[in-house]
N, C-alpha and C positions, 0 to 999 in steps of 0.2 A: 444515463451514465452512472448513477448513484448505485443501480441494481446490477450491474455490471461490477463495477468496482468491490461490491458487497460479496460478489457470487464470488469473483478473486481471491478476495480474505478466508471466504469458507473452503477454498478447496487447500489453498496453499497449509492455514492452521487445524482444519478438520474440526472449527464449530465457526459458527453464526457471531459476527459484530454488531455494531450498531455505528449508523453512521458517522457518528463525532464522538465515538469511544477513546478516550487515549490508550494509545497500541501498545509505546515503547514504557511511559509511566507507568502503565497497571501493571506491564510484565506478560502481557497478551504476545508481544511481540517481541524476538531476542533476536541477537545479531546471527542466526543460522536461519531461520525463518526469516531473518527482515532482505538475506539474500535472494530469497527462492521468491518475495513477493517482487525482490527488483526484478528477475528475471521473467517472471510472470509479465508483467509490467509490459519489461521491452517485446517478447514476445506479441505479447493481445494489442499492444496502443502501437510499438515500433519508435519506442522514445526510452532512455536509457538516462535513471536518475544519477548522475554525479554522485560518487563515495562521498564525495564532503558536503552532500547536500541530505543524504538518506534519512538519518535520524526528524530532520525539519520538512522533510516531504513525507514521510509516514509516520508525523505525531498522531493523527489518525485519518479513518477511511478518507471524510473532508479533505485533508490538506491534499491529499492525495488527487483525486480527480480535480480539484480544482488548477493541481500543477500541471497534471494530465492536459488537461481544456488550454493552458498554454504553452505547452510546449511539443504538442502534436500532432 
């Protein structure tokens, strides 16, 4: 899961994360890209993050797969 969720972030931002990087603090991730990774998301898992949950489900790779893992 972890090299999946990784390979997501590289294609969606066009470089390489780290898996507990903070996305939206460091400015890695902005609200036009934090789109295309939800979208990415529902496509690959088939599970669609809540607008009012986005920013706290892609503080980084981490939070991410781990919400992945419950909710699909």
């Amino acid at each position: 899961m972890e090299q999946k969720i990784l390979d997501l972030f590289e294609n969606v931002l066009s470089r390489k994360v780290e898996f507990n990087d903070e996305l939206i603090e460091s400015g890695i991730l902005d609200s036009i890209t934090a789109v295309d990774v939800v979208l990415e998301v529902q496509a690959e898992f088939g599970c669609m993050i809540p607008p009012t949950d986005v920013a706290t489900v892609l503080k980084t790779p981490a939070t991410l797969a781990g919400w992945i893992e419950e909710n699909a």
